[in-house]
Short mmCIF file of the C-alpha atoms (twelve columns), coordinates in Angstrom:
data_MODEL
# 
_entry.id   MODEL 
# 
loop_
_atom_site.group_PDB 
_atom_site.id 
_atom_site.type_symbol 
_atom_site.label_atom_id 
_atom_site.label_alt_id 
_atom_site.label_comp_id 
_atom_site.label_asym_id 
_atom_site.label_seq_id 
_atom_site.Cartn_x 
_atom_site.Cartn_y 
_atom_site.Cartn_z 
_atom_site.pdbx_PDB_model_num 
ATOM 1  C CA . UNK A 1  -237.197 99.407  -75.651 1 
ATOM 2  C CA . UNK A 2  -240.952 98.854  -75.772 1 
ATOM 3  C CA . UNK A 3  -243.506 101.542 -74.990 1 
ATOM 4  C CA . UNK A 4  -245.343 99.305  -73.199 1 
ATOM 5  C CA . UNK A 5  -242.937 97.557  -71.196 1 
ATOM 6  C CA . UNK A 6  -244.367 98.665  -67.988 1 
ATOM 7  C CA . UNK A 7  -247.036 95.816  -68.770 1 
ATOM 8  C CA . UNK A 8  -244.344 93.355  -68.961 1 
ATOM 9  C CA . UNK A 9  -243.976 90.456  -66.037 1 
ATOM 10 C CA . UNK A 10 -240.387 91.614  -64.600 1 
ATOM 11 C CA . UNK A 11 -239.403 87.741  -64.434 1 
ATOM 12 C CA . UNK A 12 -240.143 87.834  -68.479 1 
ATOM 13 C CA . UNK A 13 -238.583 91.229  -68.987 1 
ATOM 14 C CA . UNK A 14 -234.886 89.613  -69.459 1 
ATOM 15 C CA . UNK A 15 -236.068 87.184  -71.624 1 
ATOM 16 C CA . UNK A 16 -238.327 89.102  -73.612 1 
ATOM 17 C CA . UNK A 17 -235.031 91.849  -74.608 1 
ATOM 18 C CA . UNK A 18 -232.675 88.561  -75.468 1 
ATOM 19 C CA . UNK A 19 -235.327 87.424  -77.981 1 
ATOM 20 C CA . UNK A 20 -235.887 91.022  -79.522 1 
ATOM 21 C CA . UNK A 21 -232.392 91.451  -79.572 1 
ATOM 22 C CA . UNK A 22 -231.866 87.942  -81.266 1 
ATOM 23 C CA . UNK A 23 -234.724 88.851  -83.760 1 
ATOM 24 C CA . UNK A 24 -237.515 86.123  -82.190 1 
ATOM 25 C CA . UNK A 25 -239.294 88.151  -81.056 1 
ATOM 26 C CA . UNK A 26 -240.548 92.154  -82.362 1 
ATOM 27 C CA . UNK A 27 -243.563 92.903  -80.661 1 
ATOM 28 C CA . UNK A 28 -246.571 93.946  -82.343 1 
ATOM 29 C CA . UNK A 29 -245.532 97.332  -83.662 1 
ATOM 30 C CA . UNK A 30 -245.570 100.721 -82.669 1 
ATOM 31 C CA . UNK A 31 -242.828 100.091 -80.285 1 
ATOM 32 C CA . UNK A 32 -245.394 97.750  -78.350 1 
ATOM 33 C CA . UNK A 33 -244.979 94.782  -77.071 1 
ATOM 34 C CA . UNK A 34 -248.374 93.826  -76.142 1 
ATOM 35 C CA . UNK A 35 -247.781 91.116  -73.323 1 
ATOM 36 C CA . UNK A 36 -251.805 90.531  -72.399 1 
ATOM 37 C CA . UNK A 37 -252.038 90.437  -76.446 1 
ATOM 38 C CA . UNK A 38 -253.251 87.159  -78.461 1 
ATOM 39 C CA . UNK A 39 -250.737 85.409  -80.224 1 
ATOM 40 C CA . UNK A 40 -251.651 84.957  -83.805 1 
ATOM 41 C CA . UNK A 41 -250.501 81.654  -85.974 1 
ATOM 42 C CA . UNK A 42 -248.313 83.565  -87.763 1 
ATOM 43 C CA . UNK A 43 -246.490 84.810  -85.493 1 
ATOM 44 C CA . UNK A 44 -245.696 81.791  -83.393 1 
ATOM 45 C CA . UNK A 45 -244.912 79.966  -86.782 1 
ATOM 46 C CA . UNK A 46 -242.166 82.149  -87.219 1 
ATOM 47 C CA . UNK A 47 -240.972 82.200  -83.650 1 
ATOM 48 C CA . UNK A 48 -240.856 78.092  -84.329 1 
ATOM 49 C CA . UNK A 49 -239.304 78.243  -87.212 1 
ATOM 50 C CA . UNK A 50 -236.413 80.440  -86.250 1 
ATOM 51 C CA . UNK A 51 -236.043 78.480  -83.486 1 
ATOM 52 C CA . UNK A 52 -236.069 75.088  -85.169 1 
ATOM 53 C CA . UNK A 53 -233.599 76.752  -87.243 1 
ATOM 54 C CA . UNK A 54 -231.350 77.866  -84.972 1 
# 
């Protein structure tokens, strides 16, 4: 699903597909993931919000 999903933890792999496919999570673009990335404010706003939502 991601380009870079050999980078992915495989405990977090499960867990990072059931948020993508529940539209938490997207990755960064490009088909990457980016798990080593820094997570902006943005982006865990809106992961908070559509959670708090939920």
């Amino acid at each position: 699903m991601f380009a870079d999903e050999a980078s992915i933890a495989g405990y977090a792999k499960d867990f990072v597909y059931q948020l993508n496919a529940g539209g938490i999570l997207g990755g960064v673009g490009n088909d990457l993931f980016d798990p080593s990335g820094v997570t902006t404010r943005a982006a865990a706003a809106k992961v908070l919000s559509i959670l708090l939502n939920y």
